[in-house]
C-alpha positions in Angstrom: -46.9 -21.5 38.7 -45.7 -23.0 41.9 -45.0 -26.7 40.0 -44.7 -27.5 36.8 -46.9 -28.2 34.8 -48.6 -32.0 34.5 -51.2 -34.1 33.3 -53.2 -35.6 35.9 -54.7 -39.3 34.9 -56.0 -42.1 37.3 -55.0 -40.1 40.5 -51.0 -39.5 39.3 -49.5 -37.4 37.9 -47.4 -37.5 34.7 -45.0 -35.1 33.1 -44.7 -37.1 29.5 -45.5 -35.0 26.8 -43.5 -32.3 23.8 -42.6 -29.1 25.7 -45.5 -26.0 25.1 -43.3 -22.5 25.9 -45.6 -20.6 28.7 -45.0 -17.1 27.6 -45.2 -14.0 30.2 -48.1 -11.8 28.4 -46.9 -8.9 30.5 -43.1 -9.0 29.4 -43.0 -11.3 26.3 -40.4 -13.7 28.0 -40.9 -17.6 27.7 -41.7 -18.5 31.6 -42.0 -22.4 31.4 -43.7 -25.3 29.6 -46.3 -26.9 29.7 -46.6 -30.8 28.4 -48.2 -31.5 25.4 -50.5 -35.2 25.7 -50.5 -37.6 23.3 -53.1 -39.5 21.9 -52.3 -42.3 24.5 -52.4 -40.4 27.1 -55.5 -38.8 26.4 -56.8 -42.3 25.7 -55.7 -43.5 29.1 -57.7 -40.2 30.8 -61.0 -41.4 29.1 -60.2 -45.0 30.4 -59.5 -44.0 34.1 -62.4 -42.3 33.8 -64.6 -44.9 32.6 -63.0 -47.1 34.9 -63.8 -44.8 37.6 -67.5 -45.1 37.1 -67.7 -48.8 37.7 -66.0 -48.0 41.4 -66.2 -46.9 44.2 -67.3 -43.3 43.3 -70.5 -44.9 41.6 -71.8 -45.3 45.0 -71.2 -41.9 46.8 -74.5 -40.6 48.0 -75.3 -36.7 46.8 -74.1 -36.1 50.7 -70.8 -37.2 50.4 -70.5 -35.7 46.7 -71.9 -32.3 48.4 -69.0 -32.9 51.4 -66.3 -33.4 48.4 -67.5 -30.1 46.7 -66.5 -28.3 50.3 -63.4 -30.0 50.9 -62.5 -28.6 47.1 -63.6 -25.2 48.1 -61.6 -25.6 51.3 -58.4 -26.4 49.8 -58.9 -23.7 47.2 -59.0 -21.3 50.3 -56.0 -22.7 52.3 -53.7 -22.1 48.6 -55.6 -18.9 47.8 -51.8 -17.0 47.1 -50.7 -19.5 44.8 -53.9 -19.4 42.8 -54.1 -16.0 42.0 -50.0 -16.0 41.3 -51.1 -18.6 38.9 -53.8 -16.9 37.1 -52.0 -13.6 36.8 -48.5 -15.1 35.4 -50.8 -17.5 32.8 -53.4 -14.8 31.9 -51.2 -11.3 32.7 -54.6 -10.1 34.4 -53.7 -7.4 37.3 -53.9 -9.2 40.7 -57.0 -6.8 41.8 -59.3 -8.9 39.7 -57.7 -11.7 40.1 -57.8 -11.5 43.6 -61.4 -10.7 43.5 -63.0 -12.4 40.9 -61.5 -15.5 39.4 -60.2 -17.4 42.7 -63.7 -16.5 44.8 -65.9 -17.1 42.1 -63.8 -20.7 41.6 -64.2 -21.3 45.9 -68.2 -20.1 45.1 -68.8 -22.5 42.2 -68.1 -25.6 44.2 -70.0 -24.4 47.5 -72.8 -23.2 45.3 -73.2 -26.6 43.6 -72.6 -28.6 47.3 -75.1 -26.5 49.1 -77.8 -26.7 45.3 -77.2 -30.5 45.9 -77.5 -30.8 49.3 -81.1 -29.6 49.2 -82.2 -31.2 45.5 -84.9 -34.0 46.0 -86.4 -36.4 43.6 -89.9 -35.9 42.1 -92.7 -38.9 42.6 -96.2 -38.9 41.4 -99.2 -41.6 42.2 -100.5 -42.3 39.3 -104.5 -44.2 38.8 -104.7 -47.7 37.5 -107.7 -49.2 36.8 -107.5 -52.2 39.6 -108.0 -49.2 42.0 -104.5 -50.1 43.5 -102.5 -47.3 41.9 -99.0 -46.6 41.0 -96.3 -45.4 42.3 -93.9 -42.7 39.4 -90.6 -41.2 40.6 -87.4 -39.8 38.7 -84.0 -40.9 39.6 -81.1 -38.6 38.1 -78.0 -40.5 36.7 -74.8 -39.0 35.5 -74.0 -39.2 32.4 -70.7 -40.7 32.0 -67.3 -39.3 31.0 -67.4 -35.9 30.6 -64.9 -34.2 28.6 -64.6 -30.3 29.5 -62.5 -28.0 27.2 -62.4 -24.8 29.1 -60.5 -21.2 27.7 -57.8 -19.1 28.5 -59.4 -16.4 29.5 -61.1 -17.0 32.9 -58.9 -20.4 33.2 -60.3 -21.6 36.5 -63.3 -19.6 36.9 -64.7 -21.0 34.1 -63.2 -24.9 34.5 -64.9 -24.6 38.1 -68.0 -23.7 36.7 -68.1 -27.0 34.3 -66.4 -29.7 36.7 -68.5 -28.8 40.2 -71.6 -29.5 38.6 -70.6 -32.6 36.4 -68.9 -33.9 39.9 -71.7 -32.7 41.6 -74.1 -35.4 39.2 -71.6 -38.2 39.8 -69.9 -37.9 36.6 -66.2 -38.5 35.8 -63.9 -36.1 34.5 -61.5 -35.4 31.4 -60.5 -32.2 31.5 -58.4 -30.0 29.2 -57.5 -26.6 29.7 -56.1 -24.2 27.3 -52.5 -24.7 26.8 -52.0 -21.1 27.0 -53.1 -21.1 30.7 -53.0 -24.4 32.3 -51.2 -23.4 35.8 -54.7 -22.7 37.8 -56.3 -26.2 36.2 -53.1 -28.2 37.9 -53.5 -26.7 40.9 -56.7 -27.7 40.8 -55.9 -31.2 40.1 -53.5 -31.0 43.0 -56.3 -30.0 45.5 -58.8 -32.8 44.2 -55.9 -35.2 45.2 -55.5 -33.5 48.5 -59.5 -33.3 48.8 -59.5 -37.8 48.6 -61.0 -37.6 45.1 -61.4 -41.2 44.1 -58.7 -42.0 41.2 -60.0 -41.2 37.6 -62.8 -39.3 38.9 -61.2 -36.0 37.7 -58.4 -36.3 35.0 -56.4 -33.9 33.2 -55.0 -33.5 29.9 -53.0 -30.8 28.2 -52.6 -29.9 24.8 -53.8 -27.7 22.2 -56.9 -28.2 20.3 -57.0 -28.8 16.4 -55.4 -32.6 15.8 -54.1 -32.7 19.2 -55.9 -33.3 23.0 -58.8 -31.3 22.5 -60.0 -33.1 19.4 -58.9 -36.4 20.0 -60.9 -36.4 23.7 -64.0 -34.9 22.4 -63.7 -37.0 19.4 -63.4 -40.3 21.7 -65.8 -42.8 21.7 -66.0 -43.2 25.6 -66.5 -39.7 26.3 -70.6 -39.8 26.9 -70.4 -35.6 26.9 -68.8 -32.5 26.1 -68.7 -29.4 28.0 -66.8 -26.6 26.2 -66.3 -22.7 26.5 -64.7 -20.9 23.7 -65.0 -19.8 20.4 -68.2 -20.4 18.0 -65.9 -21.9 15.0 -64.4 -24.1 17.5 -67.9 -25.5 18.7 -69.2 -26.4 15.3 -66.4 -28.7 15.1 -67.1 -30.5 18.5 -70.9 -29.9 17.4 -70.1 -32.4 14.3 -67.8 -34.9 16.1 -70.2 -35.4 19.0 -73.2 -35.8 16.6 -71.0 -39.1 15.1 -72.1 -40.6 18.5 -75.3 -38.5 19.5 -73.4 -36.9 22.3 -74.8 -34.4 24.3 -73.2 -30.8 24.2 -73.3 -27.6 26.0 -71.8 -24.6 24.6 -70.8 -21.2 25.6 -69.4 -19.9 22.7 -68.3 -16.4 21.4 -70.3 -12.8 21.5 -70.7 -9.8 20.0 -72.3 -7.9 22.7 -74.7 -4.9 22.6 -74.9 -2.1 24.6 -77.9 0.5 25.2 -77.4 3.6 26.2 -81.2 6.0 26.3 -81.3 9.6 26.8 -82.6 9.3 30.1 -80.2 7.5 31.6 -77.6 8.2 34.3 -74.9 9.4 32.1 -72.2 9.5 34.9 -73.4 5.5 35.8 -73.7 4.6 32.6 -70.0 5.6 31.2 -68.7 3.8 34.7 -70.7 1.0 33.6 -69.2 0.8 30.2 -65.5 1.3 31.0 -66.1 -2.1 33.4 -68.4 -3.9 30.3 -65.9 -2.5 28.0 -62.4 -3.4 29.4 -62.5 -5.7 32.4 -59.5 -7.6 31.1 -58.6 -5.8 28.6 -61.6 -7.1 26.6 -61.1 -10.9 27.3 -64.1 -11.9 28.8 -67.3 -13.1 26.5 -69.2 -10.8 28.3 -67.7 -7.9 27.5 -69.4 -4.7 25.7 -68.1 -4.0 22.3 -71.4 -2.8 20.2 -72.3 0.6 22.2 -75.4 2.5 20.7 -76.0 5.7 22.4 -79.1 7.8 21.9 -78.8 11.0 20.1 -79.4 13.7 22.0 -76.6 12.5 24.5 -74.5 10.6 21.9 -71.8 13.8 21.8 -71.7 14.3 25.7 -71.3 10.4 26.2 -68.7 9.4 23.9 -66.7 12.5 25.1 -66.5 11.6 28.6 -66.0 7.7 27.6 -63.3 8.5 25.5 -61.4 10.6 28.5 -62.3 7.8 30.9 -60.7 5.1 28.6 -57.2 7.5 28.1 -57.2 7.5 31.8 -57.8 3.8 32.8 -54.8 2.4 34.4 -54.1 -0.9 36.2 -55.3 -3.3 33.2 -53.6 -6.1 31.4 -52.0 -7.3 28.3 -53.5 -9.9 25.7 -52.9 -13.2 26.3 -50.4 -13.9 23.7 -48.1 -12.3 20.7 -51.1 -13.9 18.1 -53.9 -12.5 19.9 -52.6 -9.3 20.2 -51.7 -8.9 15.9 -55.4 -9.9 15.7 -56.6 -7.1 17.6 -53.9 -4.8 16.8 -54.9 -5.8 13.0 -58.8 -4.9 13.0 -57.5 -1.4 14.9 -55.4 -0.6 12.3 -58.4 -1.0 9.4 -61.0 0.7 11.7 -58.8 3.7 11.8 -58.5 4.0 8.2 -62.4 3.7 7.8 -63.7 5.7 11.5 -62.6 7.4 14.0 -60.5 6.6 17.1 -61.8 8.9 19.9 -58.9 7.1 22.6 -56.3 4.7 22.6 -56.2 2.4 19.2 -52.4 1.6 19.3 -49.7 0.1 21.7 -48.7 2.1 25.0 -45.0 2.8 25.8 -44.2 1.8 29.8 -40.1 2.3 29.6 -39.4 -1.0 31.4 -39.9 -4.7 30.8 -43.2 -4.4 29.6 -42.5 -3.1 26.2 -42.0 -6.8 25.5 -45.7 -7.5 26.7 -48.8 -8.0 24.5 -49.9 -4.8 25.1 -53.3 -2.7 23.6 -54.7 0.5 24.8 -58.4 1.1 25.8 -59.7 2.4 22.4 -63.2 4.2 21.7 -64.0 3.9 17.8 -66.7 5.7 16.2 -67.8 6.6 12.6 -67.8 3.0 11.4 -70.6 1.5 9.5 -72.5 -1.7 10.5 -71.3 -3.9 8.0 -67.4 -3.2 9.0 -65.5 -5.7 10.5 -64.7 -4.2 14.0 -68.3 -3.8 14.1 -69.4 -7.3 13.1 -66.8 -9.6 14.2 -65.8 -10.8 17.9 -62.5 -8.5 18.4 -62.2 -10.0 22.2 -60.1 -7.1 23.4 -60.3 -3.7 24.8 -62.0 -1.9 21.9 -65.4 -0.7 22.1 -66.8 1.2 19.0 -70.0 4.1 19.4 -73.1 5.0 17.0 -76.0 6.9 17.6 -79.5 5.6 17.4 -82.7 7.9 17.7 -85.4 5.7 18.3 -86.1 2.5 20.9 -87.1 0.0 17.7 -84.2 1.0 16.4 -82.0 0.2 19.3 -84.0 -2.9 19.4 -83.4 -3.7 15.6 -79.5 -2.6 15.9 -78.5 -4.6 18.9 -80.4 -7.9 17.4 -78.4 -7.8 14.5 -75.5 -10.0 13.6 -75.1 -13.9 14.3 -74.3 -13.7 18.3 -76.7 -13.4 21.3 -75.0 -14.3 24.3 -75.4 -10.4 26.4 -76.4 -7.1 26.8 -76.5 -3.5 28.5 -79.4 -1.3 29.0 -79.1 2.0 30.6 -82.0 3.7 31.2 -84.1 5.9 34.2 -87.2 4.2 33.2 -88.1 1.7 34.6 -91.6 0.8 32.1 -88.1 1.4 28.9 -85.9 -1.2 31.1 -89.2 -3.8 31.2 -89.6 -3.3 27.3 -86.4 -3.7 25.9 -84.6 -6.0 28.3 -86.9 -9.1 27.5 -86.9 -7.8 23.3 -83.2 -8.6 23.4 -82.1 -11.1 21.6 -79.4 -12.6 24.3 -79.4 -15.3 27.2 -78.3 -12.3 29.6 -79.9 -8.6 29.4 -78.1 -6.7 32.4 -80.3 -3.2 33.1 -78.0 -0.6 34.9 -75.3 -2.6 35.4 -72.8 -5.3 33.9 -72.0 -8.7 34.9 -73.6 -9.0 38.1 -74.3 -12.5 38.7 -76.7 -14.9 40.8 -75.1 -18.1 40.3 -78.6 -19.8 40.5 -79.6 -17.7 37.3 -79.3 -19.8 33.8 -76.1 -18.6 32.0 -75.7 -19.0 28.2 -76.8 -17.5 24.4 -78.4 -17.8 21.7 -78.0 -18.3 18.0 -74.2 -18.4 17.4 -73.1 -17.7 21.3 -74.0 -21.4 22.7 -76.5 -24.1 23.0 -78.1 -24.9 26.9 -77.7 -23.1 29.8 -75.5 -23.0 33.0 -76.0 -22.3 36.5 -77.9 -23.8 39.3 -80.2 -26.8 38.4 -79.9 -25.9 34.8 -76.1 -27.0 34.8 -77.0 -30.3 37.5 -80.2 -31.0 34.7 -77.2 -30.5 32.0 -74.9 -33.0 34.0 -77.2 -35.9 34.8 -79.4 -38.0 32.9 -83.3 -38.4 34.2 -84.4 -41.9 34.6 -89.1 -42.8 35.6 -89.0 -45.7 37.9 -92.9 -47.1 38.1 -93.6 -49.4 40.6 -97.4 -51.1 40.3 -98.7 -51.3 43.7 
């Protein structure tokens, strides 16, 4: 990180806090610290926030919110190096995606929301009365308060810009707490917001980990009006339950066990360059990843052949985020090879160098397991990927809806009336159809069943963020 790490409440910044070790993923080595915040500290974030809405900022036209948004974008731009430095020495991500994904798609979150806001007009209807004079109906969209968001390690500031630009965007205050694996990109972030003229206590930040620490006491507080979180499905139930306490609104985008289809007309060649990206972008550490691959029979052998040699050859990706995380995928490898088959990688590769005391896992392919097994079933979140053969489309249908998550899939296919069929038959919030993780950030972004509760993206996150209000006027 280019500072240290601080919590950011009622526009200063404070260091106070037990030390968090920052560990390098790549090499193993303890890098920094990050503060832990206390309970009081936490408390004074919700209070600088609340504060924050009686002031000043509860006057800001959507103009001079959607002006903010730029200036934010802008100063994301003008410290563009010191970003991505930040998200690769947190995450241990290779500075090609980096580069190209997480600091852009951070700069395109808050133009998106300006420019969405910019052009977003009220709705009014004239309504009949019976004295002939009529009535005038319109809406007026309020924020909703504080707004706690509790944002992962894996995309740190991708996806912490895709929660605050919106809630900012609605004239909301802040409290946000990163993970405290990963908090460098979320203090830049705080840094630029001061440098942007953000009003004090409209954006405030907290650090800390989650169970009986920062993230449940600020999403357990009783001035936080609504909770914004990304992360995994256990964790959610428990914010689920302590925001029900005060009839808190929620919106979840929680853990996946994602599906892809691969049909016998597809383009093989496309569809195994697909999967590699769907497979191990980041190693695995990104909810959207592919880790369910059903291939259809008569091209099952040729396909897991050539994805197999195209995961020994990969090169250029990154560790797991931590010692912990690594055991945990390292542990369901070590079980799936007992009971299947491990067409590539499946262990820990050897650089020679510094790197050997990294949190390192190879691409692996598995195969042979039943549905039932554990690598099969459960979120493994790294860069394992495991193959079975299907023969008909209902059955494609019927294996990739199985299981508690819902949150995306593949579907690789030449035709066209196939892609129509199945896409809409899946039972996710995203169906991608000869490709992977292309995104129109207008599009509504979430899952289904155990993978999240409302959607975000374009109006859906600004509808998410504000509250609705009918003013009628008798005329």
């Amino acid at each position: 990180m280019s500072s240290p790490a601080r919590h950011y409440v009622g526009g200063g910044f404070d260091a106070s806090g037990a030390p968090i070790p920052l560990v390098d993923p790549v090499t193993g080595r303890v890098a920094g610290e990050v503060p832990q915040a206390s309970r009081e500290v936490v408390d004074r974030a919700v209070r600088a926030a609340r504060e924050a809405l009686r002031g000043t900022w509860a006057v800001w036209s959507p103009a001079e919110r959607s002006r903010l948004l730029h200036r934010i974008a802008d100063g994301i731009e003008r410290r563009f190096e010191e970003f991505v430095a930040a998200e690769c020495a947190d995450t241990g991500k290779p500075r090609a995606l980096a580069s190209t994904v997480d600091i852009p798609r951070a700069v395109a979150n808050f133009r998106s929301y300006a420019e969405l806001l910019a052009g977003r007009g009220e709705r009014s209807w004239h309504t009949a009365t019976p004295d002939g004079r009529g009535a005038l109906n319109y809406t007026v969209h309020k924020p909703l308060g504080v707004v706690a968001v509790i944002s992962p390690w894996n995309l740190p500031l991708l996806l912490l810009s895709w929660k605050v630009a919106p809630a900012l965007a609605t004239g909301n205050t802040v409290v946000a707490k990163p993970s405290e694996l990963t908090p460098g990109t979320a203090c830049l972030l705080a840094e630029v917001l001061a440098e942007a003229e953000v009003p004090p206590g409209v954006f405030n930040l907290v650090h800390g980990p989650g169970a009986d620490a920062a993230g449940q006491w600020l999403t357990e507080h009783p001035g936080v009006d609504a909770v914004a979180f990304t992360g995994e499905s256990r964790t959610g139930s428990m914010i689920m339950r302590a925001a029900a306490e005060r009839l808190a609104p929620v919106s979840f985008e929680l853990g996946g066990k994602n599906a892809g289809l691969v049909f016998d007309d597809a383009d093989l060649e496309q569809a195994v360059a697909g999967t590699l990206r769907s497979a191990f972008t980041h190693s695995g550490q990104v909810c959207l990843c592919t880790e369910r691959l059903y291939v259809q029979r008569p091209v099952f052998d040729a396909f897991a052949a050539a994805l197999a040699t195209g995961a020994k050859e990969l090169s250029g990706y990154g560790p797991m985020v931590s010692a912990a995380h690594r055991d945990k995928v390292l542990g369901h490898l070590e079980r799936a090879a007992t009971d299947g088959d491990v067409l590539a990688g499946g262990g820990v590769p050897h650089f020679g160098d510094e790197r050997d005391g990294g949190f390192w896992v190879e691409p692996t392919v598995l195969a042979g397991l039943p549905e039932d097994h554990p690598a099969v079933r459960d979120e493994i979140f790294g860069p394992v990927v495991h193959l079975a053969p299907f023969d008909t489309e209902g059955e494609a249908l019927a294996l990739a809806n199985a299981g508690p998550y819902g949150l995306a899939a593949t579907v690789w296919t030449g035709d066209v009336s196939r892609a129509h069929r199945v896409a809409p038959a899946l039972e996710v919030g995203t169906a991608w159809v000869n490709t992977w993780n292309l995104r129109d950030l207008r599009t509504p972004f979430g899952g289904v069943k155990a993978s999240g509760i409302g959607r975000e993206g374009g109006d859906h996150s600004l509808d998410f963020f504000s509250e609705p209000m009918n003013v009628c006027v008798k005329l």
